[in-house]
N, C-alpha and C positions, 0 to 999 in steps of 0.2 A: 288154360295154362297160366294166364296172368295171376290169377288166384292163388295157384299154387306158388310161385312165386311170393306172392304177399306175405298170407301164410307162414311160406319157411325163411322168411327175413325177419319179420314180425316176432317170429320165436326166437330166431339167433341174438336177435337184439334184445330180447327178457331177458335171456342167457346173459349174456356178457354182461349186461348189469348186474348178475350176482356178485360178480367180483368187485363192487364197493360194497358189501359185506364189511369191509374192514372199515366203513364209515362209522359204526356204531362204538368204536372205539376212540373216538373223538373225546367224550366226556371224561373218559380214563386217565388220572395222571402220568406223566411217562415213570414215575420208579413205579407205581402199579404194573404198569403196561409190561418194560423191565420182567417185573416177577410169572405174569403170564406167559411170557414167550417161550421161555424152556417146555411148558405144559403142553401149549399151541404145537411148536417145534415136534415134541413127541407126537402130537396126534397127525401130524404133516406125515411123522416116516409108515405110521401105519397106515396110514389111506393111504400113500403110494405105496408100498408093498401090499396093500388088500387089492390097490386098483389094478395093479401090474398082474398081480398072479389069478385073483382072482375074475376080473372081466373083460382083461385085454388079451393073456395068452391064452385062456380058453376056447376066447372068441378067432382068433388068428391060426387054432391049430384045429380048427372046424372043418379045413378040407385036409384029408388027408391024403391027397398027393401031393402036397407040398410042405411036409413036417420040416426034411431037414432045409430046406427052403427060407420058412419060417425060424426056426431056430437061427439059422445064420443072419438075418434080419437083426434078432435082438442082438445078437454079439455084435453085428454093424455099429447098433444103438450105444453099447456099453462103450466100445472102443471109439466111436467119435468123439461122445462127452469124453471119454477120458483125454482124447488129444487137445479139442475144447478148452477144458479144466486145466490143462498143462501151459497153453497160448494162456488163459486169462491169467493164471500165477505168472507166467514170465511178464507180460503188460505189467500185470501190480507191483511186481518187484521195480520193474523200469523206470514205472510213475515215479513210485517212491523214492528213486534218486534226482531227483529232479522238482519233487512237488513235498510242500508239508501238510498238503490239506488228507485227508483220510479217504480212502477209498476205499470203494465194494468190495466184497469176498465173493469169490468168485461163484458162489452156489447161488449166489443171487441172481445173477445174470442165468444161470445153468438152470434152474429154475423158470425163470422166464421163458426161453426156449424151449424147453420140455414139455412146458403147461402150452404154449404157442400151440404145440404141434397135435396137443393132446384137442384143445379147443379145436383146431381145423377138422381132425375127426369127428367132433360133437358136429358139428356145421354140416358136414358130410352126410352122416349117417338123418340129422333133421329134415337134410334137402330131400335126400333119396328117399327115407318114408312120408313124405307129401307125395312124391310122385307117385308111391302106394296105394295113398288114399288119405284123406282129411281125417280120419278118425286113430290111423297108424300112425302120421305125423303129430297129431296131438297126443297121443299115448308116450311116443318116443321122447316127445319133448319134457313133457310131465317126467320121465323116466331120467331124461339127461339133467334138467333142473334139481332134483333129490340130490343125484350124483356130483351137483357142483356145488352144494350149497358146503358141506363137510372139507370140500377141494380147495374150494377157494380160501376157505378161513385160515387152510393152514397152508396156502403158498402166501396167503397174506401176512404171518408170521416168521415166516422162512426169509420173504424182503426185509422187512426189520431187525431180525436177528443179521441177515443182512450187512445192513448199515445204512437200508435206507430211511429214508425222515415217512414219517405218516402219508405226506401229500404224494411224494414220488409214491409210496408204494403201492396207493390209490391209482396214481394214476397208470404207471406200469404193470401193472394186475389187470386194468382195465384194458389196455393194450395188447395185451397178451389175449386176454378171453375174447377181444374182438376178430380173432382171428376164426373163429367160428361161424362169422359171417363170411369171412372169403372162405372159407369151406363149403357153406352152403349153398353159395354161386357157381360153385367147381363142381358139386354134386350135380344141379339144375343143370348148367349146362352140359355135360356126358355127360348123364343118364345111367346108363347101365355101366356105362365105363367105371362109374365112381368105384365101383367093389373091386377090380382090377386096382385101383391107386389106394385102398384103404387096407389089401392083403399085405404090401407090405411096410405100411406107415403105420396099423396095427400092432406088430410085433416091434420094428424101429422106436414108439413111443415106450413101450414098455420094457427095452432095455432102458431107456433113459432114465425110466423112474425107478428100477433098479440099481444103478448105478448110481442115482440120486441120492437115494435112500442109504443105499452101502455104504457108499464111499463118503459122500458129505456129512449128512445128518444122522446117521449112528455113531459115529466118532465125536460129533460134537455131544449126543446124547452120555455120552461114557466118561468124558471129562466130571461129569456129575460123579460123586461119591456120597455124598448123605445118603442114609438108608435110606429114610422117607421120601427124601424127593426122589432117587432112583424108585423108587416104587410108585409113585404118582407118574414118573415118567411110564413104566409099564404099563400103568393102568389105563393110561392117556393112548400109548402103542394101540392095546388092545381093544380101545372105542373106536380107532383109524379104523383099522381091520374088521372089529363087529359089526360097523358102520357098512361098509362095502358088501358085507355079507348080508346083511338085512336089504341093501339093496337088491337081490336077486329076488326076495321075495314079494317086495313091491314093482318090481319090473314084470 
């Protein structure tokens, strides 16, 4: 048992280091940087709608005595962040009469927690296939690392467009993916409980990133009017989504 243990720490901890991914952008000048994010931003709304539709509520409507169950799971998910998103604008307006320093938009924070909760099911599902077997736990991890590397670039994007500086958003990224390791202790210790707690934290994450996707980052994508750049934005959408989709066939 210690082993397995090791193991599925051992891999949560790979994991969450993908999210300094956003280290390699270090070298970048910020009006560069600037020019990339709308691109990044695009390819952020299409991994969460690839990841939402395609391997979260698939995976969440796998038993079918519990459809509308599930379903009302993701409306929990939509309507929380939207009260969320309502609390962080009332805060920011607040600040702002009182402060002239500049503060976060609130998709940053909204962000943050979505991806939190996304990472605690990566941690989960790592822990429980060790307890499978050594060879299912290394497949699955192999399988959630593909899956973060695409995720993380573009929550990494989504902080800065944000408003937060490089280092925060390094290290708040990191924070958030670390959250996959308290997943994978929760997994280890219930056991077979874990799948009871990931029925419906499965379909809750993916309203989140629906409503992420919808309501934050497609409205900021539509402020764009250039033809060309609204068409690099599509094209950007469409690598999010093709991305997710090719994962199916590497998983």
């Amino acid at each position: 048992m210690s082993a397995v243990w090791f193991y599925s720490i051992v891999s949560v901890i790979l994991v969450s280091l993908i999210s300094l991914i956003g280290i390699v952008t270090i070298p970048i000048s910020q009006t560069k940087l600037k020019k990339m994010i709308f691109v990044l931003v695009s390819l952020a709304t299409g991994a969460l709608f690839g990841d939402a539709f395609i391997h979260l509520l698939p995976e969440a409507f796998k038993n079918p005595a519990s459809k509308v169950e599930t379903s009302v799971y993701v409306l929990v998910g939509i309507f929380a962040f939207f009260i969320l998103e309502k609390f962080l604008h009332w805060r920011h307006e607040h600040v702002l009469q009182h402060s002239n320093q500049p503060q976060i938009q609130a998709v940053g924070v909204i962000n943050l927690v979505a991806d939190g909760l996304h990472n605690l099911i990566d941690g989960m599902l790592i822990g429980a296939s060790y307890l499978a077997g050594l060879p299912v736990g290394i497949a699955t991890t192999l399988a959630v690392v593909l899956h973060e590397i695409p995720q993380e670039i573009g929550d990494f994007a989504i902080l800065l467009h944000a408003g937060f500086s490089r280092a925060r958003a390094l290290f708040f990224n990191f924070l958030s993916a670390s959250f996959a390791i308290i997943g994978a202790v929760i997994s280890l210790m219930i056991g077979a409980e874990a799948e009871k707690f990931s029925s419906f934290m499965l379909p809750l994450t993916a309203g989140t990133f629906i409503y992420m996707a919808g309501s934050d980052l497609v409205p900021e994508l539509q402020k764009e009017h250039d033809l060309s750049k609204s068409l690099l934005q599509f094209i950007a959408m469409s690598i999010g989504v093709g991305l997710m989709l090719l994962l199916l066939l590497l998983e």
